[in-house]
C-alpha positions in Angstrom: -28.9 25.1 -70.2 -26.6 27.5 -68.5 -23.0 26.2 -67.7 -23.2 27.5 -64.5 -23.5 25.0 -61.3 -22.4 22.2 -59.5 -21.0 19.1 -61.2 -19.5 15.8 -60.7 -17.9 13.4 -63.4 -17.7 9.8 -62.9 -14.9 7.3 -64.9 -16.8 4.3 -64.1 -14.5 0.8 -64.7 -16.3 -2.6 -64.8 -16.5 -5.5 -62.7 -13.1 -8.2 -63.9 -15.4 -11.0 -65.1 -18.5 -8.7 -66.2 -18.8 -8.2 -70.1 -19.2 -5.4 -71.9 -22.4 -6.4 -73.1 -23.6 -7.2 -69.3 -21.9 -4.2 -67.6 -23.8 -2.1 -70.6 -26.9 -3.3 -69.6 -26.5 -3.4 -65.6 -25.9 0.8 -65.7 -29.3 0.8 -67.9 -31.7 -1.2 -66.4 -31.1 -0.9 -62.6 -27.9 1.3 -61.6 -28.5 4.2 -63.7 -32.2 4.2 -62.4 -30.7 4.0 -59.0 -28.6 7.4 -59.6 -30.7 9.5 -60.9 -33.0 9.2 -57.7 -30.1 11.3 -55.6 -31.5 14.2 -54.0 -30.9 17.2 -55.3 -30.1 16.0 -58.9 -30.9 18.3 -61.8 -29.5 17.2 -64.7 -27.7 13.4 -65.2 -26.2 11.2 -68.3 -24.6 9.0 -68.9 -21.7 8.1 -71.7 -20.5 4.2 -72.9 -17.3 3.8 -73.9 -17.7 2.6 -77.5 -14.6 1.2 -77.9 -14.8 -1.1 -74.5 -13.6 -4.6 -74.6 -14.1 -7.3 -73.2 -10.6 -8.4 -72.5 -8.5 -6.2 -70.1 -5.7 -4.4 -72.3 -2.1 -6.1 -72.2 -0.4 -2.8 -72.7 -1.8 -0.3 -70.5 -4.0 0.0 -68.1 -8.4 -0.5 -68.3 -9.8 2.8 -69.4 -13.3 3.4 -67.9 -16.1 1.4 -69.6 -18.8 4.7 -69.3 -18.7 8.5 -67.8 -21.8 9.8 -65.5 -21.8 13.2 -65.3 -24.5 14.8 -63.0 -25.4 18.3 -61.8 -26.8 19.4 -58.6 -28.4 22.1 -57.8 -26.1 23.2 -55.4 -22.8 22.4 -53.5 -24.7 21.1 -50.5 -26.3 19.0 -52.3 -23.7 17.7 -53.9 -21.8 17.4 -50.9 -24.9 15.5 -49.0 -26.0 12.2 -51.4 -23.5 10.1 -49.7 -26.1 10.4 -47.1 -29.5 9.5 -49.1 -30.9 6.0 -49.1 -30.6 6.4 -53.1 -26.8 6.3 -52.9 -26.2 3.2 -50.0 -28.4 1.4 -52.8 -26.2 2.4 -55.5 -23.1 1.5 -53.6 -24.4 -2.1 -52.4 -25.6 -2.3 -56.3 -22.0 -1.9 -57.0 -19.9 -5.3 -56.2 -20.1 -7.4 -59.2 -20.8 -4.3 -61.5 -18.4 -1.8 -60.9 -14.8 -2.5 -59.6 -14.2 1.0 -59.1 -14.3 4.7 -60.3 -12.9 7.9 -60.4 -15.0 11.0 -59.2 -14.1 15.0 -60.3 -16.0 18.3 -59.5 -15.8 19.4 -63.0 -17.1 22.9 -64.7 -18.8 22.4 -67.8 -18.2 25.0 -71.3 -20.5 24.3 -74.2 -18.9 24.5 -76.9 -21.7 23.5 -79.6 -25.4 23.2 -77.5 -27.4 20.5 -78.7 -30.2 21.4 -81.0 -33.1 19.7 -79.3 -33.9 19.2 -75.8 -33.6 15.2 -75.0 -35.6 13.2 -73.1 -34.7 10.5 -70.8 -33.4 6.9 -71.6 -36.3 5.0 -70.7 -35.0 1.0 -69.7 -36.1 -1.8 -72.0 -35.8 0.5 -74.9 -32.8 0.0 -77.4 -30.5 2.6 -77.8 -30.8 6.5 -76.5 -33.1 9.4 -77.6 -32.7 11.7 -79.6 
């Protein structure tokens, strides 16, 4: 895939309350799903933050619990899912799931492509494909 386009790059931080465990399987089984229904989205994944915890750090402050980052097929696109039906449902999904997050336009550099084309996390199944 090209590097070219339009990007966005999501720090997503959990719910206070929510486990790891819970907030882990909330962004697979129903908000994730949610997202990648935005129009005008070409390419989407997600990334969990192995080394989340379930108790907030003492000594600094909570570093996301995943990354999203998404392409769009164009800047107007981009600019126009805050006005789909897909993302008011993603946003009332939120409370109780996400406390908050951090969006960047981002451009992307590959550095080492992946090998094999992957296919799409499919919810109930353990783990992602490879």
């Amino acid at each position: 895939m090209p590097d070219e386009g339009v990007y966005l790059l999501f720090g997503i931080y959990r719910w206070a309350g929510t486990t790891v465990a819970e907030f882990q399987n909330h962004l697979k089984q129903i908000h994730g799903p949610i997202a990648r229904r935005f129009p005008g989205l070409l390419w989407y994944e997600s990334f969990l933050n192995t080394q989340a915890t379930d108790g907030w750090p003492s000594t600094s402050a909570p570093a996301p619990d995943a990354f999203a980052v998404m392409k769009f097929e164009s800047e107007k696109a981009k600019n126009e899912i805050v006005n789909s039906a897909a993302w008011q449902e993603a946003q009332a999904d939120s409370p109780g799931f996400i406390a908050h997050y951090d969006v960047f336009a981002v451009d992307r550099i590959t550095w080492v492509p992946d090998e094999e084309s992957r296919e799409p996390f499919a919810p109930g199944r353990e783990g992602t494909p490879r």
